[in-house]
Backbone of each chain as ProteinMPNN parsed JSONL, in Angstrom:
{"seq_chain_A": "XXXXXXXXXXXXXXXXXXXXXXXXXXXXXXXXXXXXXXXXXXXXXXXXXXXXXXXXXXXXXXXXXXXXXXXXXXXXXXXXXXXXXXXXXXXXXXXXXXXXXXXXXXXXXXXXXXXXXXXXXXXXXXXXXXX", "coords_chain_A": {"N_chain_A": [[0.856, -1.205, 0.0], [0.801, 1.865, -0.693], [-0.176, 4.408, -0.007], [0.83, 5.508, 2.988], [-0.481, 6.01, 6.61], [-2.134, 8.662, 8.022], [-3.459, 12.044, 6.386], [-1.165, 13.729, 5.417], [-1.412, 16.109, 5.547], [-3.334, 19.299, 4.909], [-3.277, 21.852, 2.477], [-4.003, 25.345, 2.207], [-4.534, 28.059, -0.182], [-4.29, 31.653, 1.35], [-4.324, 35.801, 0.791], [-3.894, 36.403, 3.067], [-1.618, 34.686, 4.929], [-1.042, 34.589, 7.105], [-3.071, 36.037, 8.555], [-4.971, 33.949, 8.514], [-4.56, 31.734, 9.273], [-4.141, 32.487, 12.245], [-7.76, 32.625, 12.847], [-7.63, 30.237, 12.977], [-6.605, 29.435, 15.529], [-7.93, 31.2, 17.102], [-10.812, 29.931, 16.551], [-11.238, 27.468, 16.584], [-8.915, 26.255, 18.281], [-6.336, 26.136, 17.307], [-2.287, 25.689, 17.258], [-0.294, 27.556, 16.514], [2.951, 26.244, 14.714], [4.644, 26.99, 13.113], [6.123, 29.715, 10.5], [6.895, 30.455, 7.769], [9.206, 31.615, 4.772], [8.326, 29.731, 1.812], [9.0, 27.817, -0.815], [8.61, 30.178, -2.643], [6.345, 31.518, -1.485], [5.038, 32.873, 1.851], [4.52, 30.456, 4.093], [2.634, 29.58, 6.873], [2.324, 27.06, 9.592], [-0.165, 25.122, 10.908], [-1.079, 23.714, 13.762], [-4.374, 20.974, 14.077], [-5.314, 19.475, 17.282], [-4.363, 16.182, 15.688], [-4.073, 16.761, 13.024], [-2.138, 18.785, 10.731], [-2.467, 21.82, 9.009], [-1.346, 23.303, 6.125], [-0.721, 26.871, 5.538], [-1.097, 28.954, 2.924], [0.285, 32.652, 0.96], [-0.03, 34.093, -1.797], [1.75, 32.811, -4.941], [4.236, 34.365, -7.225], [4.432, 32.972, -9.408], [1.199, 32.348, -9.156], [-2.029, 32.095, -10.633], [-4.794, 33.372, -9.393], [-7.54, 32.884, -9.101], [-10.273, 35.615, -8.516], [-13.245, 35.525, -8.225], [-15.982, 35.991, -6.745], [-18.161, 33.35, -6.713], [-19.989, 32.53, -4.966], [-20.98, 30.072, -5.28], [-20.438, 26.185, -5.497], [-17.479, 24.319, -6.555], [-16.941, 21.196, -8.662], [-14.764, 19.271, -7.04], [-12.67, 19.407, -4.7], [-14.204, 19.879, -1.753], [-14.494, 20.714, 1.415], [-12.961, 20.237, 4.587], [-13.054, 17.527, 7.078], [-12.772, 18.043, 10.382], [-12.568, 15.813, 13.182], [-14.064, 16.059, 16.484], [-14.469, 17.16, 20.173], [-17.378, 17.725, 22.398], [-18.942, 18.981, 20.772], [-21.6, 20.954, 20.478], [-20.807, 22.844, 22.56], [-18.421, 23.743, 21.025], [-19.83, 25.154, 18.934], [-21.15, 27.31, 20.081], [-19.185, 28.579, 21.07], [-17.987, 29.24, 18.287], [-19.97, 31.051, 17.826], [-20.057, 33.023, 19.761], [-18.139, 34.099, 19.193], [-18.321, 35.388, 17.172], [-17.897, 33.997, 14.368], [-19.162, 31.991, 11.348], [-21.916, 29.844, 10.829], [-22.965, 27.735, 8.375], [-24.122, 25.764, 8.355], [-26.373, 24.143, 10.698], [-26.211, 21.971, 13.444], [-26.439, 18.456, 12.978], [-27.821, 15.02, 12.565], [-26.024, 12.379, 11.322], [-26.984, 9.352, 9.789], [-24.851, 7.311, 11.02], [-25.253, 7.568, 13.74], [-23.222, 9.605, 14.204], [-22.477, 12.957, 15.07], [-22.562, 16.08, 13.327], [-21.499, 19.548, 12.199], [-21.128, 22.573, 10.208], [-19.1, 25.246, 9.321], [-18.103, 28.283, 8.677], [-14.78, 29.075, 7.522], [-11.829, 30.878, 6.809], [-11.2, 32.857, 4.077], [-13.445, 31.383, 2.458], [-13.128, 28.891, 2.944], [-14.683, 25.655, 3.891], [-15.569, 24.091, 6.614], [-16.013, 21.116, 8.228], [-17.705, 19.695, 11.187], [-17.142, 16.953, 13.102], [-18.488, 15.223, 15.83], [-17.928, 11.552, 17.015], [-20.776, 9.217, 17.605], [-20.874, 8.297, 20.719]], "CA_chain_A": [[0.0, 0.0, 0.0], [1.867, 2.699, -1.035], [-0.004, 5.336, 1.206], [0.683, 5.188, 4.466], [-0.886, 6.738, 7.996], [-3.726, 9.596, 7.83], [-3.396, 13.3, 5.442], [0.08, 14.917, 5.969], [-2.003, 17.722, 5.384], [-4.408, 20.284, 4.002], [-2.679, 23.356, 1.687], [-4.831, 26.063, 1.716], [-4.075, 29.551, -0.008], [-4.838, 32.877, 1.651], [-4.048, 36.675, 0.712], [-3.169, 36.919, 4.409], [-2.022, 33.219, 5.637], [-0.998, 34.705, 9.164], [-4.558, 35.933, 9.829], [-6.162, 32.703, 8.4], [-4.051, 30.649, 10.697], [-4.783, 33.375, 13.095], [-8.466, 31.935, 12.436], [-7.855, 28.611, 12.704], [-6.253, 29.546, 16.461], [-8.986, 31.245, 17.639], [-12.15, 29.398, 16.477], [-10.883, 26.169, 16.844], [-7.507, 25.916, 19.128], [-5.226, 25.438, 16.683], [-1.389, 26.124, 17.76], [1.155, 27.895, 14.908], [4.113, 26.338, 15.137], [6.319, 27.325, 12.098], [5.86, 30.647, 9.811], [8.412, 30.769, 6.755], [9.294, 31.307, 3.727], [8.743, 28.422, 1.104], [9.211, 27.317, -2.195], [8.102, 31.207, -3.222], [5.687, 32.047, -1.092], [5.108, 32.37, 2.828], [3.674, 29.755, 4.384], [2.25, 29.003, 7.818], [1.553, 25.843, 9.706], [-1.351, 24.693, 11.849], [-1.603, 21.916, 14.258], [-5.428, 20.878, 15.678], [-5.389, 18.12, 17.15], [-3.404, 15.742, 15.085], [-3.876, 17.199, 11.968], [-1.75, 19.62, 10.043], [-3.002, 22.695, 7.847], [-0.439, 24.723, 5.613], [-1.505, 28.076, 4.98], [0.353, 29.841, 2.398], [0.345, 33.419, 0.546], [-0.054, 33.88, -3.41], [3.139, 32.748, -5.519], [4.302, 35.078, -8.254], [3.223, 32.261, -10.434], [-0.348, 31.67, -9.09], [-3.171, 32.836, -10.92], [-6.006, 33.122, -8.466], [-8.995, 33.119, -9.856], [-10.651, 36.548, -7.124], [-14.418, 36.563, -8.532], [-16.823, 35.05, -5.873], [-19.486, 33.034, -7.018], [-20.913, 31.692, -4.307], [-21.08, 28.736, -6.197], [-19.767, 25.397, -5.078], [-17.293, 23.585, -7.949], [-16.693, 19.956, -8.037], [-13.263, 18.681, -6.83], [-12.057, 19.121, -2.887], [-15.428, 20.642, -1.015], [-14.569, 20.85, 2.232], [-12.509, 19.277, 5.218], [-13.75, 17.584, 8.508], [-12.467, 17.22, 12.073], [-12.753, 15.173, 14.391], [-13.808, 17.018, 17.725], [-14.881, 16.322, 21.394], [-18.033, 18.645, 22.737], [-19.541, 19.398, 19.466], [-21.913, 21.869, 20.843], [-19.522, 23.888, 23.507], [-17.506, 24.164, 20.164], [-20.688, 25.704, 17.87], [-22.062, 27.909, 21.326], [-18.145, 29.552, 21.452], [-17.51, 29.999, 17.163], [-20.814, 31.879, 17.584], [-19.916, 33.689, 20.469], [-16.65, 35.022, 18.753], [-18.84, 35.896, 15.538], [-18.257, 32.664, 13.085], [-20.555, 31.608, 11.084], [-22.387, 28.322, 11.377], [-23.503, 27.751, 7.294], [-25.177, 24.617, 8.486], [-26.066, 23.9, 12.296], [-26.103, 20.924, 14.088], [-27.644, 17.341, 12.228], [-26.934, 13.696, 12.513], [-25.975, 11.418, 10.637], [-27.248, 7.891, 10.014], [-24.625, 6.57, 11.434], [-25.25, 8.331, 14.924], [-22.528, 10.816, 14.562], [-22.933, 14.273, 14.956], [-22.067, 17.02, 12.634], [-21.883, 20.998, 11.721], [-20.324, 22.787, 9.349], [-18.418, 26.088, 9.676], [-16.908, 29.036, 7.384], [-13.472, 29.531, 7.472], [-11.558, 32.2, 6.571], [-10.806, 32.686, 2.52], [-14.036, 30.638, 1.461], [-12.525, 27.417, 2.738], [-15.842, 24.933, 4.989], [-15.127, 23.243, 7.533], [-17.11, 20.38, 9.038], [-16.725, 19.336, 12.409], [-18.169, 15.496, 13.282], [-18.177, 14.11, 16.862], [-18.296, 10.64, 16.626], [-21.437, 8.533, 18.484], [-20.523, 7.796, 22.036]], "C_chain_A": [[0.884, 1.245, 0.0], [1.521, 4.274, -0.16], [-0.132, 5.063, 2.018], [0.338, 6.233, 5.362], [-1.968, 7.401, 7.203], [-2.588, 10.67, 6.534], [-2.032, 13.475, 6.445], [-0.18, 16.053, 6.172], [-2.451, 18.342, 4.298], [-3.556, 21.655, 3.418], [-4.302, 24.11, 1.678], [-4.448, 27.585, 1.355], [-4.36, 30.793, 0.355], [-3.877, 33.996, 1.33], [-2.876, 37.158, 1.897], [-2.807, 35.876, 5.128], [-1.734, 33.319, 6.584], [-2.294, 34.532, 9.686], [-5.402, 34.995, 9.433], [-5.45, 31.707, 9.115], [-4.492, 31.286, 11.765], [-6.68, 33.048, 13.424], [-8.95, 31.099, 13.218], [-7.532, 28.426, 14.539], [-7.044, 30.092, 17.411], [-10.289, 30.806, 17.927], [-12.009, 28.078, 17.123], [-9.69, 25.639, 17.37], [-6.548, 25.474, 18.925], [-4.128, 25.969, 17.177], [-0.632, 26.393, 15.855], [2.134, 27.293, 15.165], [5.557, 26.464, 14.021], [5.148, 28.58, 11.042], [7.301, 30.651, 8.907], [8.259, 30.831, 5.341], [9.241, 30.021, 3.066], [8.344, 28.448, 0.054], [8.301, 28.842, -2.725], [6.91, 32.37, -2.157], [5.736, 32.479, 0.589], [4.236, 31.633, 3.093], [3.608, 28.987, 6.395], [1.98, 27.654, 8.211], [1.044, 25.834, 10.919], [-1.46, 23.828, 12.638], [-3.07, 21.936, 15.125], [-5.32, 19.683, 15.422], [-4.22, 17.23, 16.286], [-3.07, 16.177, 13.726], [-3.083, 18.573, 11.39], [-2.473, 20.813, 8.801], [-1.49, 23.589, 8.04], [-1.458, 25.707, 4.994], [-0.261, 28.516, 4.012], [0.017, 31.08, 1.553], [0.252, 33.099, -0.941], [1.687, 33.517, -3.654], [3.089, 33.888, -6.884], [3.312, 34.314, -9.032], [2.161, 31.747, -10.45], [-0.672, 32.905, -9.971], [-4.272, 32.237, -10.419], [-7.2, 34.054, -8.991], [-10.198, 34.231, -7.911], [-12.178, 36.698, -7.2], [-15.291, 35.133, -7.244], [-18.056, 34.889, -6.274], [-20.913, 32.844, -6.056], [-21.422, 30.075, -4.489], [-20.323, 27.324, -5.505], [-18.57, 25.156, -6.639], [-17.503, 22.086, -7.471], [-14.987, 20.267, -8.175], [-13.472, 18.64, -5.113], [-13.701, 20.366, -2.646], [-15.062, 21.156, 0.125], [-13.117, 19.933, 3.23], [-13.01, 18.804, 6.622], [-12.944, 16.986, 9.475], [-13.113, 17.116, 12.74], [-13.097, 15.511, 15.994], [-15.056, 16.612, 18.701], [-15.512, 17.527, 21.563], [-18.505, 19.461, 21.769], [-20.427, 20.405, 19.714], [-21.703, 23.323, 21.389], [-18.675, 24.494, 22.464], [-18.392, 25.4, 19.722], [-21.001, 26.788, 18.776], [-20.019, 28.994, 21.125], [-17.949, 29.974, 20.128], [-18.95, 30.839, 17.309], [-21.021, 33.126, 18.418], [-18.652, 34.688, 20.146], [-17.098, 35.418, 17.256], [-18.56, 35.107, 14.347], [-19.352, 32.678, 13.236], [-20.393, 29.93, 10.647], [-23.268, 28.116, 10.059], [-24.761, 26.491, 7.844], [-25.115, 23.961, 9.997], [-26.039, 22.414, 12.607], [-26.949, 19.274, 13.63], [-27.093, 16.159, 12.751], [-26.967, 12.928, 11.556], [-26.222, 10.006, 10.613], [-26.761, 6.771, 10.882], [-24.667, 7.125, 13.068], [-24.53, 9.438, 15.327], [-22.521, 12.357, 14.363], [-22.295, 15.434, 14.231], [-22.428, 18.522, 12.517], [-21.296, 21.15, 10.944], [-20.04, 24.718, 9.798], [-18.157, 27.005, 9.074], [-15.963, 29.308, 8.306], [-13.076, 30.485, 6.848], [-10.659, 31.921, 4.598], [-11.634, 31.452, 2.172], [-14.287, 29.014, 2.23], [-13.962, 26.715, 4.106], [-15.31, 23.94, 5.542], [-16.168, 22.198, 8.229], [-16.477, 19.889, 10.099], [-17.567, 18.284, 12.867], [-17.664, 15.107, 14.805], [-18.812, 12.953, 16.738], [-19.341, 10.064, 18.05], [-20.289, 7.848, 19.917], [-20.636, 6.659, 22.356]], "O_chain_A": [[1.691, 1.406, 0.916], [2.372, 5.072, 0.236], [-1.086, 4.339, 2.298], [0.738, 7.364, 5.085], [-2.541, 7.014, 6.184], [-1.522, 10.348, 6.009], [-1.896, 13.397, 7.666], [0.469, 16.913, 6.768], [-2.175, 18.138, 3.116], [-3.263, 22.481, 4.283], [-5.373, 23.637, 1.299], [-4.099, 28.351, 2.253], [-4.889, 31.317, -0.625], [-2.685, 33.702, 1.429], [-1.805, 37.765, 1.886], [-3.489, 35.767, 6.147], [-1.95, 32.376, 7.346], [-2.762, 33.754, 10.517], [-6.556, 35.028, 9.859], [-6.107, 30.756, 9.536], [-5.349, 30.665, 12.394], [-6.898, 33.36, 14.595], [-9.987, 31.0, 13.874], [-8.067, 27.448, 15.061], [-6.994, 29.625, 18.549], [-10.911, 31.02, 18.968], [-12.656, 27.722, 18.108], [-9.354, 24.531, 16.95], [-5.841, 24.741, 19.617], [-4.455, 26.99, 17.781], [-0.544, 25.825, 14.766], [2.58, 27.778, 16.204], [6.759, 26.203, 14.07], [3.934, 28.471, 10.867], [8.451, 30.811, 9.317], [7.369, 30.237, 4.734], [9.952, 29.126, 3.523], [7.314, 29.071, -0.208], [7.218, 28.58, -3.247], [6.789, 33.595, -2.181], [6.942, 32.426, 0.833], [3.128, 31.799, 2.583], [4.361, 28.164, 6.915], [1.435, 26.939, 7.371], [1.566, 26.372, 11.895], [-2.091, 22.87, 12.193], [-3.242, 22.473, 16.219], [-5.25, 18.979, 14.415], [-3.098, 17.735, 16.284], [-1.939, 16.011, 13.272], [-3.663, 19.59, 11.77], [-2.944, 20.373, 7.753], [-0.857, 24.124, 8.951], [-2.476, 25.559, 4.317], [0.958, 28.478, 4.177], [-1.027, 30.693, 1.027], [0.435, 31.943, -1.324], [2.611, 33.807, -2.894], [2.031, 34.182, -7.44], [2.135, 34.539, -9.311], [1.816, 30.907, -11.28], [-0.151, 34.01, -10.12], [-4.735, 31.127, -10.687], [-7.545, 35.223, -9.167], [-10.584, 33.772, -6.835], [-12.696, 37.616, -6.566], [-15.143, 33.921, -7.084], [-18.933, 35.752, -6.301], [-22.129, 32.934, -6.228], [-22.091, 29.281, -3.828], [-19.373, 27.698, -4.816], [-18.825, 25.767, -7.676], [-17.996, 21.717, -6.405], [-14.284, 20.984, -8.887], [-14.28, 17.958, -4.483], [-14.022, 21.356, -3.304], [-15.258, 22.371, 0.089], [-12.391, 19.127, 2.65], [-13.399, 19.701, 7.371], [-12.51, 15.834, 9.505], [-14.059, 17.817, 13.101], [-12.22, 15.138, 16.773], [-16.118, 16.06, 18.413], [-14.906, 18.53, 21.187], [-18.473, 20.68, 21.94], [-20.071, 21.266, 18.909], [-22.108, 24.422, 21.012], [-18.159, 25.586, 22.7], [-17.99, 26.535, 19.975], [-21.268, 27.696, 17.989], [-20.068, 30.223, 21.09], [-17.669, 31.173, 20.143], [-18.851, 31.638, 16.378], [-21.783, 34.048, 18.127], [-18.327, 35.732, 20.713], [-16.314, 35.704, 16.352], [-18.986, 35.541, 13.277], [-20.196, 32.958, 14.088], [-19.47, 29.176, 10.337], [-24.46, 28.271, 10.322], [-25.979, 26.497, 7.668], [-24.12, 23.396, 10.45], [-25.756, 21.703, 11.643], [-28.089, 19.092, 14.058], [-26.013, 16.176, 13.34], [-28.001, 12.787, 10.902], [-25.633, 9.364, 11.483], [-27.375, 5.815, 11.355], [-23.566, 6.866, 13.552], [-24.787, 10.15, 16.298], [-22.579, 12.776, 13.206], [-21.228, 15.738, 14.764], [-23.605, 18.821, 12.718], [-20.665, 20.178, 10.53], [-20.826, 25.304, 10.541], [-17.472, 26.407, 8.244], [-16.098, 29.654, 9.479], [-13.923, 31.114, 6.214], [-9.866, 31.077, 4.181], [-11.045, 30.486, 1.685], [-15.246, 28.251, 2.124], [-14.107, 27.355, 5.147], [-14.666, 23.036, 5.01], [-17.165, 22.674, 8.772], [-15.276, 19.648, 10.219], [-18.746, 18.578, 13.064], [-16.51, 14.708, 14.958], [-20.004, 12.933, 16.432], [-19.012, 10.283, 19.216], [-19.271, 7.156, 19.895], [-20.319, 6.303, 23.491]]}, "seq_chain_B": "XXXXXXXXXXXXXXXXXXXXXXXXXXXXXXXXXXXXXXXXXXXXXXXXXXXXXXXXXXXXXXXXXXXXXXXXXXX", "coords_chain_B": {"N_chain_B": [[-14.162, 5.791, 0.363], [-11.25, 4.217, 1.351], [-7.743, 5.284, 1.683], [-4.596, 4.287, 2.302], [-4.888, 5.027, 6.091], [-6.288, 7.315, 5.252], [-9.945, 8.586, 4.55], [-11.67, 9.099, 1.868], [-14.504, 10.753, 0.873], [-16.62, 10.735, -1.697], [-19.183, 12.578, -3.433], [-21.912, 12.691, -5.318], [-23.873, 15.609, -7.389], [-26.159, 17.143, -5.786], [-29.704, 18.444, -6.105], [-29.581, 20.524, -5.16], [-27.476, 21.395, -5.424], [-25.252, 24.69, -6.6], [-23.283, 24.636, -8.62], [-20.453, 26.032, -9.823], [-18.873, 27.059, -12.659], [-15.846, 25.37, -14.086], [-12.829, 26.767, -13.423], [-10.152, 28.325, -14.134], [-7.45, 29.066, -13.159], [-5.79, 28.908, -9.893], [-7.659, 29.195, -6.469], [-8.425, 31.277, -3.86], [-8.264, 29.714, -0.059], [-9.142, 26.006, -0.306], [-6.55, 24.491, -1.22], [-4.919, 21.901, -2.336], [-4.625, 18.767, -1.093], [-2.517, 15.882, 0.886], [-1.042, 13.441, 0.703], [1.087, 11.136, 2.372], [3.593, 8.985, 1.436], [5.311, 6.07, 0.119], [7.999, 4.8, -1.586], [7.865, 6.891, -3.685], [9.006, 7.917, -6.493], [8.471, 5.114, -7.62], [5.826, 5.383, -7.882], [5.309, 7.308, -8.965], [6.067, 6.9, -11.732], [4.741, 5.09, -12.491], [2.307, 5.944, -12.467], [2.149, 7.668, -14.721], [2.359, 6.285, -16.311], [0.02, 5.402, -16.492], [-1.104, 6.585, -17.923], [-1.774, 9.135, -15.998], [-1.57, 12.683, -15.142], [1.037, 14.498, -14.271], [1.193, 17.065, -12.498], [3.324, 18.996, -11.254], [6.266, 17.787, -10.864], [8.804, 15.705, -9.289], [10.167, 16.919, -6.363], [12.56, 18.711, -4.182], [11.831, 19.309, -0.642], [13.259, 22.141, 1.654], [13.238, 20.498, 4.127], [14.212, 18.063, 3.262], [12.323, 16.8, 2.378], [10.769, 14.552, 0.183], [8.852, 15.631, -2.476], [5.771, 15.713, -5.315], [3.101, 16.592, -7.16], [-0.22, 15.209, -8.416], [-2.391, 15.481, -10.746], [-6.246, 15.251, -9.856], [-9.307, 13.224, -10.202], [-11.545, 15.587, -11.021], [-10.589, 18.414, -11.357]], "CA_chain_B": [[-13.114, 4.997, -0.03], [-9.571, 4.399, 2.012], [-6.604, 5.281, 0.882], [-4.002, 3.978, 3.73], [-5.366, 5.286, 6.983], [-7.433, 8.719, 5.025], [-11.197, 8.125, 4.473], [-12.443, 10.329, 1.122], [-16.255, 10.696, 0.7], [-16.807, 11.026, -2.683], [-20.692, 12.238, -3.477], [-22.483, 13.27, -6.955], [-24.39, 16.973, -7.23], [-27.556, 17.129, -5.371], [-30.178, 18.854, -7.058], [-30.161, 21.957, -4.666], [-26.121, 22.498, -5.61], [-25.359, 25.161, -7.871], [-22.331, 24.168, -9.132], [-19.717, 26.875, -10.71], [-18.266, 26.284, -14.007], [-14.48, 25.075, -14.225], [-11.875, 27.594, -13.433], [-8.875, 28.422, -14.786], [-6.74, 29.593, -12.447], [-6.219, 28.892, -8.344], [-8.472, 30.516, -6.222], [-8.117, 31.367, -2.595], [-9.138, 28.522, 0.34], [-8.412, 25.1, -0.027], [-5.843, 24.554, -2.547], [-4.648, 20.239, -2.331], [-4.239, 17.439, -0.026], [-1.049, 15.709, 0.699], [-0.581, 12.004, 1.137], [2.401, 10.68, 2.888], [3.458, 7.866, 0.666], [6.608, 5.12, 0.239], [8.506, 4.772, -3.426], [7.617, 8.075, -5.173], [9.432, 7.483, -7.803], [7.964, 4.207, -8.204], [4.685, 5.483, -7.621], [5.152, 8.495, -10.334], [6.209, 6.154, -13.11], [3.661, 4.193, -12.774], [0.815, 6.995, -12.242], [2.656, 8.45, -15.764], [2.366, 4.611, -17.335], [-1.238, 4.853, -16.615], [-1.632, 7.92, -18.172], [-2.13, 10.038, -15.258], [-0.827, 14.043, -15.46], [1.468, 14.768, -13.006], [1.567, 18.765, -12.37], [4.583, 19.035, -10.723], [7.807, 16.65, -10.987], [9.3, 15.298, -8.004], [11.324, 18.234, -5.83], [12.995, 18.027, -2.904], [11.748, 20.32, -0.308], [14.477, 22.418, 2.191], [13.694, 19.722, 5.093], [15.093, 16.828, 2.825], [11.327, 16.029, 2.195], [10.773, 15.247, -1.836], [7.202, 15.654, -3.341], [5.386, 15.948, -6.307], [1.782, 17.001, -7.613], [-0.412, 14.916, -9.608], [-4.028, 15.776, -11.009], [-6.995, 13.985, -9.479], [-10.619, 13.772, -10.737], [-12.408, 17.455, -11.189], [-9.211, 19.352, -10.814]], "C_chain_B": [[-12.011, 5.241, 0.837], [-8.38, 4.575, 1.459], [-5.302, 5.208, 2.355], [-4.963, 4.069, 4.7], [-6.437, 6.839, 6.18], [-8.324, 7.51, 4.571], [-11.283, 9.866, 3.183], [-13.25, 9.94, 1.044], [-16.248, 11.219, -0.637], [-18.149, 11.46, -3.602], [-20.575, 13.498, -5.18], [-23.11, 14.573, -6.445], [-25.647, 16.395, -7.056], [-27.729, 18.059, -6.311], [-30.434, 20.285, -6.555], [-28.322, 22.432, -4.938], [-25.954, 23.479, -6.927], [-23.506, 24.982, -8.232], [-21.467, 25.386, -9.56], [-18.706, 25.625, -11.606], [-16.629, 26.207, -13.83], [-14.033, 26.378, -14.061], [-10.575, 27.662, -14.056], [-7.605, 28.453, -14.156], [-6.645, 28.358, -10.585], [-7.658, 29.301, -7.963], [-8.19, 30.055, -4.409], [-9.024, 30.01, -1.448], [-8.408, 27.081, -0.083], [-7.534, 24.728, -1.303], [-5.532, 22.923, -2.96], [-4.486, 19.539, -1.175], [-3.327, 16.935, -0.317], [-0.944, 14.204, 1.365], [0.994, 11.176, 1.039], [2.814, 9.146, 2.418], [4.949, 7.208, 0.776], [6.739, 4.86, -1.254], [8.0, 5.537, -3.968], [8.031, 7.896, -6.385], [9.01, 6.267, -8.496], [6.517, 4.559, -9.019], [3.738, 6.59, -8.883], [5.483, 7.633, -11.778], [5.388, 5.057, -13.153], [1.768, 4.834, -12.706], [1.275, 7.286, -13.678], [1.99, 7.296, -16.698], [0.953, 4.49, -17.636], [-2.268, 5.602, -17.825], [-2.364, 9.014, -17.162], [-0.876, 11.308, -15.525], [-0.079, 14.182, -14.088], [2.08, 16.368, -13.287], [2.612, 19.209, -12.071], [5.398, 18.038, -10.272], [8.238, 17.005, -9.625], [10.635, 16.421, -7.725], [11.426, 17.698, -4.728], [12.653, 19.879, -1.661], [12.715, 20.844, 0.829], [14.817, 21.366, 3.682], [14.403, 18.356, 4.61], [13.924, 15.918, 2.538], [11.234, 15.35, 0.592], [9.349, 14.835, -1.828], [6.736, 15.856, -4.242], [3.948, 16.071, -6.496], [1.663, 16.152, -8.553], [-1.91, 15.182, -10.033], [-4.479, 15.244, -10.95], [-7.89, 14.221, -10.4], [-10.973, 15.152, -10.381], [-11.744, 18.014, -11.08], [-8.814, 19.376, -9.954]], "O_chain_B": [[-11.752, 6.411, 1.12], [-8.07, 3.762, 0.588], [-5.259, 6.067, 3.236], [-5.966, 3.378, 4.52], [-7.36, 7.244, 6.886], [-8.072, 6.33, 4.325], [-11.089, 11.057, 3.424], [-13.302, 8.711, 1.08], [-15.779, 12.356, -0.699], [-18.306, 10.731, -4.581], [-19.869, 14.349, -5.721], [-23.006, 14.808, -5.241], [-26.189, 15.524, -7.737], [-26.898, 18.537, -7.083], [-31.161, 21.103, -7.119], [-27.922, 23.571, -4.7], [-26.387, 23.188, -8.042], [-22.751, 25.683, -7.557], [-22.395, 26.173, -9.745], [-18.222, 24.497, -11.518], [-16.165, 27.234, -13.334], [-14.766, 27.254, -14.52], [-10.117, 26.603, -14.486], [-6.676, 27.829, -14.671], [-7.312, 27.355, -10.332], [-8.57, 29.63, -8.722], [-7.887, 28.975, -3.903], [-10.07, 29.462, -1.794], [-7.182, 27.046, -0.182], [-8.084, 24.735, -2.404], [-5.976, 22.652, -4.075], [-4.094, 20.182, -0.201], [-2.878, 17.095, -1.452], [-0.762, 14.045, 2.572], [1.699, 10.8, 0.103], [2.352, 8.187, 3.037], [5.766, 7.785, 1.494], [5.782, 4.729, -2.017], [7.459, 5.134, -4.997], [7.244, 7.714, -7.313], [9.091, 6.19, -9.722], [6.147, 4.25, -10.152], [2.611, 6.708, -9.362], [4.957, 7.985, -12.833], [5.514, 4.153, -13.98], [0.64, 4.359, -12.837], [0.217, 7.007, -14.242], [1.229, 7.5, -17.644], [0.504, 3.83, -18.574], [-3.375, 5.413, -18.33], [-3.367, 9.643, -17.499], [0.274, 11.122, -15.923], [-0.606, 13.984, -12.994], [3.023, 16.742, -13.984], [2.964, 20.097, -12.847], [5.131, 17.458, -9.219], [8.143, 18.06, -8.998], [11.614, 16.695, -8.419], [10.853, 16.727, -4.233], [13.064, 21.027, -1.83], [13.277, 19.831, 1.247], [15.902, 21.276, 4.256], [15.051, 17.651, 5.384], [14.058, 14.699, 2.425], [11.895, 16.016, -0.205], [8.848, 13.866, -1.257], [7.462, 16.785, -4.594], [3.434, 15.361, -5.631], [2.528, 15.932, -9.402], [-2.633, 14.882, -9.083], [-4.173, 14.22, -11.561], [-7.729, 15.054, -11.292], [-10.561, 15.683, -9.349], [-12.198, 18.774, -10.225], [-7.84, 20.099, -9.743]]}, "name": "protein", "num_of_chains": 2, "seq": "XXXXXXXXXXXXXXXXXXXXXXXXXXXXXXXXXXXXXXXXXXXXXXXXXXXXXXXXXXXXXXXXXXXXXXXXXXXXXXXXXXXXXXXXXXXXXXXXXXXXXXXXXXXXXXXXXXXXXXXXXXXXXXXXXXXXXXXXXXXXXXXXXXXXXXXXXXXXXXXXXXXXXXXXXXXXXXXXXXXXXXXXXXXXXXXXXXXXXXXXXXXXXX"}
């Protein structure tokens, strides 16, 4: 099997990738622990929980498409963590002014879900799993 | 579907999505996912063999990591 373990991690690009890690540290308790230059651009990193998010700045050679549809596309939609007190979470991003696109549902298989905006577009779902 | 230890969900367009049309470019937000893999080089000449595009050729990044980009379904 040629991949091994979970995601190394989520790239995501922002204008400003301090204050969308900045974000990611307030809503949801992520820690920064590296800011640097790389391969052109700067790029931040994220740890919640076990997972990794790079943030990173435009590259000369991006072309970023700036017009907002509102629109979904197909390809990557979204990403979801894993998180303990699924409520206490949704009751504090609403208390710090996130928004909550889609509140609180379950899923078939008993586990509980929301979904989130993030900062530059990017949705976040957040699933605690049945007890 | 599994791929090692990740779980992707892969679902068709409901009938309440509105879809936007292909892009050209980036665009700000989530940009790729990154799977931590064993024999790249195997793994790229044989994604190439299949006829898969690979966007970016195997680099080595400044921790001594090496990686490469390859294009999935929908961009």
């Amino acid at each position: 099997m040629p991949v091994v373990g979970h995601y190394h991690h989520v790239h995501l690009i922002s204008p400003d990738p301090r204050a969308a890690a900045e974000w990611f540290v307030e809503f949801l308790g992520g820690n920064i622990f590296k800011d640097e230059e790389l391969r052109g651009a700067r790029n931040v990193r994220v740890r919640l929980g076990e997972c990794m998010l790079n943030i990173r700045g435009e590259r000369e050679s991006d072309t970023i498409e700036k017009s907002i549809t509102g629109k979904q596309r197909f390809g990557i939609d979204h990403f979801c963590l894993e998180v303990g007190g699924l409520e206490g979470m949704l009751r504090e991003v609403t208390a710090k002014g996130g928004e909550i696109p889609e509140p609180l549902f379950e899923l078939p298989s008993g586990n509980r879900a929301a979904y989130v905006a993030g900062p530059d577009g990017v949705v976040i779902e957040l699933i605690e799993p049945k007890a | 579907m599994k791929l090692g230890e990740c779980l992707l969900n892969i679902r068709g367009k409901r009938p309440e999505d509105s879809v936007a049309p292909p892009e050209t470019g980036k665009r700000y937000g989530i940009d790729h996912i990154c799977f931590q893999v064993t024999g790249i080089e195997k793994m790229l000449e044989e994604f190439a063999a299949k006829g898969g595009e690979i966007s970016e050729l195997l680099f080595e990044l400044p921790n001594g990591n090496r990686g490469a980009y390859i294009a999935g379904p929908e961009g």
